[in-house]
C-alpha positions in Angstrom: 148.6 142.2 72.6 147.4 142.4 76.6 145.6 139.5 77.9 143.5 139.8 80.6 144.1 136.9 83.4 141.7 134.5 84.0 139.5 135.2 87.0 139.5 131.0 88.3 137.6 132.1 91.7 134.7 133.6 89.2 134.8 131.2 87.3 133.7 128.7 90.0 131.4 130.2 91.2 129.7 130.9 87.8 129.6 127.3 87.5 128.3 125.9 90.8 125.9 128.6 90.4 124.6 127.6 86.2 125.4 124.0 86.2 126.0 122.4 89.4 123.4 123.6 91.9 120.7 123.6 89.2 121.9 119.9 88.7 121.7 118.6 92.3 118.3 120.2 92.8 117.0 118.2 89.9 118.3 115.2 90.7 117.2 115.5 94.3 113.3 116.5 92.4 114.0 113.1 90.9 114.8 111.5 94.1 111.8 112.5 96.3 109.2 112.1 93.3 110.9 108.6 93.0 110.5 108.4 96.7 107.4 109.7 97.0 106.2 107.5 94.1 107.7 104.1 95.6 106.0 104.9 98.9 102.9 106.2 97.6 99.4 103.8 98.5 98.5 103.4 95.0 102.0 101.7 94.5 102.2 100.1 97.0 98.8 98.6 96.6 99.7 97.8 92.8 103.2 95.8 94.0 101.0 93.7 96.1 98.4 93.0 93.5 101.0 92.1 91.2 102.9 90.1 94.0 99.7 88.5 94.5 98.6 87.7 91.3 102.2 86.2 90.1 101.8 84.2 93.2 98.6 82.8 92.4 99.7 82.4 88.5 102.4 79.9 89.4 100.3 78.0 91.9 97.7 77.5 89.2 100.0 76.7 87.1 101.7 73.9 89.0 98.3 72.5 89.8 97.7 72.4 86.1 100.6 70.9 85.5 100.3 68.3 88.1 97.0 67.7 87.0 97.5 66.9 83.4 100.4 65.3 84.3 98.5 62.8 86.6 95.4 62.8 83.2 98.4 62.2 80.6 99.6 58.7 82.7 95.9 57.9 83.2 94.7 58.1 79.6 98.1 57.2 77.8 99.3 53.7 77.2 102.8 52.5 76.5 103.6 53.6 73.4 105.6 50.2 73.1 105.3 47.1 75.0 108.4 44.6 74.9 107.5 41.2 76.4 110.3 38.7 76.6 109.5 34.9 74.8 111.6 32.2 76.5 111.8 29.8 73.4 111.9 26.1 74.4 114.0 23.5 72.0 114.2 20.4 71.8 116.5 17.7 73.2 119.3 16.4 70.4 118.9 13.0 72.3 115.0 13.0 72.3 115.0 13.8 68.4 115.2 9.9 67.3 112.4 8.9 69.9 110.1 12.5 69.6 110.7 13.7 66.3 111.8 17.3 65.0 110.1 19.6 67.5 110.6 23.4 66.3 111.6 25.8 69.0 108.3 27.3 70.9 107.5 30.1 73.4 104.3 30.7 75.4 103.7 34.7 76.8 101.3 34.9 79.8 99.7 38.4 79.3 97.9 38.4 82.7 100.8 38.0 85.1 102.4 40.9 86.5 105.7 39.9 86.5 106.0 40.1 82.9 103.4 42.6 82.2 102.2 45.4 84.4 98.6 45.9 85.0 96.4 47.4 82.6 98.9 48.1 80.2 96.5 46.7 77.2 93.6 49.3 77.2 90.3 48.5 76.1 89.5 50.0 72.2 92.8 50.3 71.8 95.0 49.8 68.5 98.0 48.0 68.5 100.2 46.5 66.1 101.9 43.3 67.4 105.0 42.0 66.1 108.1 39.3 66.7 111.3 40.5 67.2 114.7 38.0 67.5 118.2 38.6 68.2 120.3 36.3 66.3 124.3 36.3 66.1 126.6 36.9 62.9 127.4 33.4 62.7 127.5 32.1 59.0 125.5 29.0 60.0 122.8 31.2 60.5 123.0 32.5 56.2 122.4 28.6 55.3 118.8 28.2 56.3 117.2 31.3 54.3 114.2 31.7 55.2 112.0 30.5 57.7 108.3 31.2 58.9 107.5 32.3 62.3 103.5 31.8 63.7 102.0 33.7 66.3 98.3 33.1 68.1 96.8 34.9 70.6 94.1 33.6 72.4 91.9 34.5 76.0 91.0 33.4 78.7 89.4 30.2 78.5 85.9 29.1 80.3 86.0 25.9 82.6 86.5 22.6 80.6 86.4 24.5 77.0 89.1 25.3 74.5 90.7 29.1 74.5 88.8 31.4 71.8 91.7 32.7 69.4 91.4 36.4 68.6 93.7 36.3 66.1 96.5 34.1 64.5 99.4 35.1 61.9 102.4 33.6 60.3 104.9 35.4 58.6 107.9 34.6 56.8 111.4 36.0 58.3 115.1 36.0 57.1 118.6 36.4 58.2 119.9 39.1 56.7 123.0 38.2 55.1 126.4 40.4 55.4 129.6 40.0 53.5 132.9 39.2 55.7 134.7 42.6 54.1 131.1 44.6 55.9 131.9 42.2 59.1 135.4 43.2 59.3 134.4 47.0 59.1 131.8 46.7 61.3 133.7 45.1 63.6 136.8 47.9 63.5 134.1 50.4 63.8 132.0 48.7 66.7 135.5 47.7 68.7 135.3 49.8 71.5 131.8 49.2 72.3 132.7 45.2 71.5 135.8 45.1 73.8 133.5 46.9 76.7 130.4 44.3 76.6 128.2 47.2 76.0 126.9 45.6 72.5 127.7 41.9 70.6 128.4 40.9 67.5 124.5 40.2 66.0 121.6 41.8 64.3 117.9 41.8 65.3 115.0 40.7 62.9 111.7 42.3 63.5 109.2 40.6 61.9 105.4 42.4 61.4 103.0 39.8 62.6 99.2 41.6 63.3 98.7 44.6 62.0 95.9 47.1 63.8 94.7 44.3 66.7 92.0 46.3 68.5 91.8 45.1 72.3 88.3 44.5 74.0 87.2 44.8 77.5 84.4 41.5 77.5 87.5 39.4 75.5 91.1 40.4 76.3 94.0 39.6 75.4 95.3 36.1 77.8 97.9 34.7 76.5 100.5 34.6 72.9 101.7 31.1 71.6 105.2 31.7 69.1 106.7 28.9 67.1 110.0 29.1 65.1 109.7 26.7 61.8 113.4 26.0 61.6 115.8 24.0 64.4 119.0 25.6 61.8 118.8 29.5 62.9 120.7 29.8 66.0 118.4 32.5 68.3 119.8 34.4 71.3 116.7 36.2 72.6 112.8 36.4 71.2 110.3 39.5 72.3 106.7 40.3 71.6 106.4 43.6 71.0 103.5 45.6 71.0 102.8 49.0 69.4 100.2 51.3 69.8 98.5 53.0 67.0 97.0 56.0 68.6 93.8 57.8 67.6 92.1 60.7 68.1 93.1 62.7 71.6 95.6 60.3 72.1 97.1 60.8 68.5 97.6 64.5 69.5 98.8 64.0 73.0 101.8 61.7 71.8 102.9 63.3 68.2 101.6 67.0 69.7 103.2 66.7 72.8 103.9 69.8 74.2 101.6 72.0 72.2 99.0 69.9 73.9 100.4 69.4 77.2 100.1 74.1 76.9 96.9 74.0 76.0 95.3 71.2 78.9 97.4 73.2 81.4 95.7 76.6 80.1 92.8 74.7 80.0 93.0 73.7 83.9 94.3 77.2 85.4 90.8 78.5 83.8 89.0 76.2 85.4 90.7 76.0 88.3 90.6 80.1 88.6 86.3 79.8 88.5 86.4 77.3 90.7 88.3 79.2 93.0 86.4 82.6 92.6 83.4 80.9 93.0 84.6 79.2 96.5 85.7 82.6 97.3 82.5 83.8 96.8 80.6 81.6 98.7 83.1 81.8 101.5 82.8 85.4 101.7 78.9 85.5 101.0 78.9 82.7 104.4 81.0 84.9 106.3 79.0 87.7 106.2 76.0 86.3 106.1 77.0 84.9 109.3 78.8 87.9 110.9 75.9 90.0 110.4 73.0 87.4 111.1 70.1 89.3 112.6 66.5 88.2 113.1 62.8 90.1 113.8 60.7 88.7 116.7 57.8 89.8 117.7 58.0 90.2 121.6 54.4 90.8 123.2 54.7 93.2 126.1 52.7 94.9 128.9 51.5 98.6 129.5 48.9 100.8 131.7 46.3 102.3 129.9 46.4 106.1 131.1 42.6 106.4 130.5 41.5 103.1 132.4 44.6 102.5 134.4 44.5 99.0 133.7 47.4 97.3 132.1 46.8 95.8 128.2 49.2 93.8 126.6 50.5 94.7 122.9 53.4 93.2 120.2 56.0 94.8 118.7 59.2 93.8 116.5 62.7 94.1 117.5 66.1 93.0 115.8 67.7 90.5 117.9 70.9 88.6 117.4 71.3 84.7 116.7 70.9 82.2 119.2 73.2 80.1 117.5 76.0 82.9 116.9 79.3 82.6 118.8 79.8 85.5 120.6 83.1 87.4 122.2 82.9 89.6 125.1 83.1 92.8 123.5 79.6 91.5 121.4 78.3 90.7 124.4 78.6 93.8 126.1 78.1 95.9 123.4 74.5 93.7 123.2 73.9 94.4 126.6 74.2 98.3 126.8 72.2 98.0 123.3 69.2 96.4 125.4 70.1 98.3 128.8 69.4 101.7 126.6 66.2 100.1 125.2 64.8 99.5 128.6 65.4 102.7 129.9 64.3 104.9 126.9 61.0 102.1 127.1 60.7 102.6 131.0 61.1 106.6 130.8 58.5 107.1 127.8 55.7 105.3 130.2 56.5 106.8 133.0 56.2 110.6 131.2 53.0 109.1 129.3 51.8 108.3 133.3 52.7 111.6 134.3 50.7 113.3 131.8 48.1 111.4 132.6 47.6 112.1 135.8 47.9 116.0 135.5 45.0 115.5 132.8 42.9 113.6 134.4 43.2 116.1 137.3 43.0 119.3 135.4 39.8 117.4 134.0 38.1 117.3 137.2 39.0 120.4 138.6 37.5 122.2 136.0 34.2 120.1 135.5 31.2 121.8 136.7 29.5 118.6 138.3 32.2 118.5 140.9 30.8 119.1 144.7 32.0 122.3 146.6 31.0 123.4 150.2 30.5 127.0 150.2 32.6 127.7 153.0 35.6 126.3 150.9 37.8 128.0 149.3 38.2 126.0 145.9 41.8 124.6 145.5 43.4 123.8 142.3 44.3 119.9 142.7 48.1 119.6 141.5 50.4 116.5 140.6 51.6 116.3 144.2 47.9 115.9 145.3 47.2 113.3 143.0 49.4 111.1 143.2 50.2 108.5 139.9 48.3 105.6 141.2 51.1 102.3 142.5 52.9 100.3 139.8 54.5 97.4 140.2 57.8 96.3 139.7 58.7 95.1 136.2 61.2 92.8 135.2 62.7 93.3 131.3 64.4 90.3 130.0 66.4 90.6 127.0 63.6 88.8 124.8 60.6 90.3 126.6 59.1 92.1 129.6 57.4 89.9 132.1 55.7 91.2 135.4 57.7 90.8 138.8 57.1 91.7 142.2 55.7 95.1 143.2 58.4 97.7 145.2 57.4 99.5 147.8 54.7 102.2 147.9 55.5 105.2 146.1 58.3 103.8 144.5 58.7 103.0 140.7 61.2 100.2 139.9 62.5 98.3 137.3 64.7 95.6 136.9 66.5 94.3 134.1 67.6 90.5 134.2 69.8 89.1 131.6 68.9 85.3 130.8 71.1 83.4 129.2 68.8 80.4 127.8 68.2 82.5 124.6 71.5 83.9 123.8 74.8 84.1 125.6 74.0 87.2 127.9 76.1 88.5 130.6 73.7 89.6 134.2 73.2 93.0 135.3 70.4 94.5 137.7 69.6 98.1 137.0 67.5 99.9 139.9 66.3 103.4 139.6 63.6 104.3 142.2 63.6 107.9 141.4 62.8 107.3 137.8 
């Protein structure tokens, strides 16, 4: 069996020819339409709408955040208030002369350096309690139980006794722990014991008013505590307030951030029509302002071509703000606006003259009541020979057209002066004597 060799050079060319140039043309198709794509105007205006609009997104939603941030630590009280009572007990050596006097504690609400300001809101729930911090000692088992009373009072008026908003006593207990618990408690608490981040001791937390309700006209002054027992050894005493939220506030502390999502939605709404509408105004201003223009009726001076005396008449004409800042290119362009007024106004006048004259002349060649010698030959009177009667000189303003000073004989002009009391102008004098 004969085998043909393989052709390689063939075969190389077959294949840049079916596969590879085919594939490089495509992909540089892709390329350019990719190209032509990215750099297209309708992309690129897209990309900067989107830019734009992801830009303004976040800001909004910062501000949102901020501002409900700022509302939440407005509207929100302390969830829990922990005042510290400084119990006061009683001399062993005064006991014989005094009696038993049971340890007591007196909390100033009003002063700031034990309570911030307006922490107590007005219409506010709150549930008040006692809480102490006693130590594992097994003197402290012996007692049992002991009552604890708490009153709270206001401010008091000059020379009368403090109103008492509301007064509780409550029974408490030291709850009792076997020395096999103590040992494992102890083993299991060692590190933190050795350290001094905790002590041996428990803390009883005793419920003393139950859903207190703050008011604005009486609030709350002050908080007298009293221990019934001189047997419980006590390490430290709070007051400890609660709030029971309600309504809004009852969703803004259970619901926190589903409602912190929906204020902040909320807020970039608003805040996105307040902003369109400034927009709006700001661009509505702008425009009005760029393209202020005013009517004025301007009264104005002509010759009558029948009587050749001159009349005066009114017209309207667009003239810019006095109170509108103008650049120099306004100003000129304002200028060479009213220049080509003045001379298309001073041209139509003079023609309307002109014709005139040659028909008033034409008229009294041709009437029959006109005296001719018979010796003379009769002559056809032309514009030359008739000359337009004298005008005087004429002075345009940008805001009207007053009368000047006459030229010279047979000579027409006009001037045109540019005051700047009205509106900033810029001066020219225009002269044409052969107008």
């Amino acid at each position: 069996m004969h085998t043909q060799p393989t052709n390689y050079s063939q075969a190389r060319l077959l294949l840049q020819h079916k596969v590879m140039r085919p594939s490089r043309l495509a992909f540089r198709k892709v390329v350019f339409d990719l190209g032509a794509w990215v750099t297209s105007d309708a992309t690129q205006q897209s990309a900067l709408g989107t830019v734009v609009f992801t830009v303004l997104t976040v800001l909004l939603f910062l501000l949102s955040a901020v501002t409900y941030a700022v509302f939440y630590a407005a509207y929100m009280p302390n969830d829990i208030t922990r005042v510290p009572a400084y119990l006061t007990f009683q001399d062993p050596m005064a006991f014989a002369v005094n009696g038993m006097k049971f340890p007591e504690a007196v909390v100033d609400f009003t002063s700031k350096n034990i309570l911030p300001e307006n922490t107590l809101r007005p219409d506010q729930h709150y549930t008040i309690g006692v809480e102490l911090r006693v130590p594992d000692a097994p003197s402290n088992y012996e007692p049992g139980n002991f009552m604890i009373s708490l009153n709270l009072t206001a401010a008091a008026a000059p020379k009368k006794q403090a109103p008492i908003l509301a007064s509780s006593v409550r029974p408490a207990l030291v709850a009792y722990k076997s020395p096999l618990f103590r040992i494992m408690e102890t083993l299991y608490r060692s590190v933190s014991l050795l350290s001094g981040w905790t002590t041996e001791g428990q803390s009883i937390r005793i419920l003393m008013i139950d859903n207190y309700v703050e008011r604005e006209d009486m609030s709350l002054h002050m908080a007298s505590l009293k221990i019934h027992t001189t047997a419980v050894q006590i390490q430290a005493c709070y007051v400890t307030l609660a709030a029971h939220f309600q309504g809004l506030r009852h969703f803004m502390y259970n619901w926190f951030y589903t409602t912190a999502l929906l204020f902040i939605i909320f807020f970039m709404f608003w805040y996105a029509v307040l902003g369109l509408l400034l927009w709006r105004m700001f661009v509505s201003w702008f425009e009005a302002k760029a393209n202020q223009r005013r009517m004025r009726k301007v009264t104005k001076k002509r010759v009558n071509a029948e009587t050749g005396d001159e009349e005066e008449y009114e017209s309207e004409e667009e003239v810019f703000s006095d109170d509108e800042e103008v650049n120099d290119s306004d100003m000129l362009t304002r200028v060479r606006v009213d220049l080509g007024k003045v001379l298309k106004t001073t041209s139509t006048a003079v023609a309307d003259a002109a014709r005139s004259g040659a028909a008033a002349a034409n008229k009294v060649a041709n009437s029959p009541m006109s005296p001719v010698s018979p010796g003379d030959a009769p002559t056809r009177p032309t514009l030359s020979s008739a000359p337009p009667p004298l005008r005087q000189r004429k002075v345009f303003k940008m805001d009207s057209l007053d009368e000047g000073t006459p030229v010279g004989d047979g000579e027409v002009g006009y001037a045109v002066e540019i005051s700047g009391t009205a509106s900033p102008r810029s001066s020219s004098l225009l002269r044409d004597s052969n107008l």
